[in-house]
C-alpha positions, 0 to 999 in steps of 0.5 A, spaced: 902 740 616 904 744 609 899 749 607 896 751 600 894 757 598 887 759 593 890 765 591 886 771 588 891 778 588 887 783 588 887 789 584 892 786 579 893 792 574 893 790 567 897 795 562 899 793 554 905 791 557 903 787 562 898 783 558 904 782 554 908 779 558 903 774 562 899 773 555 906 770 552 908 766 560 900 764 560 901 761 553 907 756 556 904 754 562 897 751 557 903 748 553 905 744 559 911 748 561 914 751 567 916 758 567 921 762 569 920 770 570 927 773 571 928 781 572 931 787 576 928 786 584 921 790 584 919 790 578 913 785 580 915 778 578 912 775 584 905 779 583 905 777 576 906 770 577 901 769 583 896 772 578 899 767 574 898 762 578 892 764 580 889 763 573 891 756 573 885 755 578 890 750 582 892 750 589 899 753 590 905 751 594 908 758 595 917 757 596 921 763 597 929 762 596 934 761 602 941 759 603 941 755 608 935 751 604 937 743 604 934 738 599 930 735 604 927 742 604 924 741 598 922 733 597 920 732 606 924 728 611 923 723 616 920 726 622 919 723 628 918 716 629 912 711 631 913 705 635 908 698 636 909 694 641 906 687 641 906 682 648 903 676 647 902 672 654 896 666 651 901 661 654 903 663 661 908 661 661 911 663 655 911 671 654 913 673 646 914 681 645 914 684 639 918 691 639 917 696 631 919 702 630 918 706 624 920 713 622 915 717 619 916 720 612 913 728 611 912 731 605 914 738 604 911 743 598 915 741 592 913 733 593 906 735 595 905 739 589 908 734 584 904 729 587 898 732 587 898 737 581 898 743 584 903 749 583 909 750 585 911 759 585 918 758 587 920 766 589 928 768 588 930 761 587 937 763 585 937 764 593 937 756 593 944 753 593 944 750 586 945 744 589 939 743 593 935 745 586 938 738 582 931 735 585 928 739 580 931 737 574 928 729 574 920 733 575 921 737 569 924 733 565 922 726 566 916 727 570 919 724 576 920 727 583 926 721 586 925 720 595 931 718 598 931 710 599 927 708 604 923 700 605 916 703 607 914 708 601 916 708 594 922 711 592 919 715 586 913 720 585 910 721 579 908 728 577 902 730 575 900 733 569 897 739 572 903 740 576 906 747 574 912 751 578 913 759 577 921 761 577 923 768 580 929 770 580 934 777 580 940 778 577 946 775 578 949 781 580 944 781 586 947 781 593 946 774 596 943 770 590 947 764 586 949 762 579 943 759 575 944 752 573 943 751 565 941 744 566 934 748 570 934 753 566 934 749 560 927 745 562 923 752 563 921 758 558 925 764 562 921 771 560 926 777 561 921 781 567 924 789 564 923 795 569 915 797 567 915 803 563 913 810 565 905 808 563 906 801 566 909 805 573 904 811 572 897 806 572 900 800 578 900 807 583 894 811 581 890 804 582 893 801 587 894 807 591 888 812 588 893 818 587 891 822 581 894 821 575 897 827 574 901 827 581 902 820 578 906 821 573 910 826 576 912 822 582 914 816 577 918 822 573 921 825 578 923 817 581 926 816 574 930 822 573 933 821 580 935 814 579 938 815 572 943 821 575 944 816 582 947 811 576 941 806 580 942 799 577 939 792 578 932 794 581 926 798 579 924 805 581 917 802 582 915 801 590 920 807 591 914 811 587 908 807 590 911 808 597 912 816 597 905 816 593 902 813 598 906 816 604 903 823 600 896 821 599 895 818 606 897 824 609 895 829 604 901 832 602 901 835 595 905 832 590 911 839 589 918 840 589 916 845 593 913 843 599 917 841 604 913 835 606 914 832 599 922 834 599 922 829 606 919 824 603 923 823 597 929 824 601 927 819 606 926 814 600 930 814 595 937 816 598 937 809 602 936 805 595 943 808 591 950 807 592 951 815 593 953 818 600 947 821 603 951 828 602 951 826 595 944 823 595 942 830 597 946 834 592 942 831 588 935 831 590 936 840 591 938 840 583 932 835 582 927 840 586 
């Protein structure tokens, strides 16, 4: 049994820039199209399209990426079989048997959502083989979803009008993802998802975790200084801040290069998220202090 989900994330954080990007991804999924929110990882594409989602007031179908995905993963598989068996003795003496065995077709999130209008948040789908993702292209476009053939069903789904899907994807250059298809890309509206400036990253911690913005601001500082020294790319600096502040706040540790507690923690953290060798990493971080 495939399950939708009524999301309501709580605590979303808006930001003039936020507000921009979703106001500008809101518009084309009212004009009937799909989106794709594409950006470095940790940058909040997921959050932004379950608040998108959640905005359309549709039941969501929620799919994550994968490698080993195979087409039926997306559409459904025949599963299990039934089977009717008919004896019929109204003549003693004549026996008549009747044997039918029939397999049963199950769908799986994407044909459900077509099939029922619902949205289709498809988180990291450039993990997908690009292959897998060809099943897309006729629901886009012509508004058609194609099953395998099969007698006892028909072979084609019409899409719903209300249906919607909301792409994320990390750069190519991020480890375990695929080339993007241009002929997928070409039937949605892709919005470059930057890395949240300095007001953005100070206002999503002071909400989320209830930080001060003054010790706010100098973690997301300190993070930022530490990641453009490190030369660190293709990932937002974001829950790196959102994990020492709350680790901070939690425990009660003050927010100051001079505290031992506070030194632990961002070496703990940030050292793990850069190429440096953790001599390296902790050269820098003294400097840093």
């Amino acid at each position: 049994m495939t399950t939708v989900l009524h999301a309501r994330p709580k605590g979303f954080v808006s930001t003039p820039t936020i507000d921009r990007i979703s106001g500008r991804a809101w518009r084309y999924l009212q004009s009937g199209f799909s989106i794709h929110l594409r950006g470095p990882a940790g940058t909040g594409k997921t959050t932004l399209a379950m608040h998108l989602a959640d905005l359309l007031n549709r039941p969501i179908m929620l799919l994550y990426g994968d490698d080993e995905f195979k087409s039926t993963d997306l559409i459904g598989s025949n599963t299990g079989y039934t089977r009717k068996k008919v004896v019929d003795n109204y003549i003693h003496s004549v026996v008549k048997e009747e044997d039918e065995l029939r397999q049963q077709w199950v769908d799986s999130r994407l044909t459900m959502a077509c099939r029922e209008g619902f949205t289709l948040v498809y988180d990291e789908f450039n993990r997908s083989p690009p292959e897998v993702n060809n099943v897309l292209l006729s629901a886009l476009e012509e508004k058609l979803l194609v099953l395998p053939p099969d007698s006892n069903r028909s072979e084609y789904v019409r899409v719903s009008p209300n249906f919607r899907a909301i792409f994320t994807s990390n750069p190519e250059e991020y480890w375990g993802v695929h080339g993007t298809q241009d002929a997928l890309l070409d039937r949605v509206v892709t919005i470059n998802v930057p890395e949240p400036d300095l007001e953005t990253q100070q206002e999503i911690i002071t909400q989320k975790v209830g930080i001060n913005a003054n010790d706010g601001e100098k973690i997301v500082n300190f993070v930022r200084q530490f990641r453009d020294r490190a030369a660190v790319k293709n990932s937002s600096g974001l829950r790196s801040c959102l994990m020492i502040a709350q680790v901070c706040h939690q425990h009660e540790i003050p927010v100051q290069t001079s505290d031992e507690g506070f030194r632990d923690i961002c070496y703990d953290i940030l050292s793990s998220r850069c190429s440096l060798s953790p001599e390296e990493s902790a050269a820098l971080l003294e400097q840093l202090f």
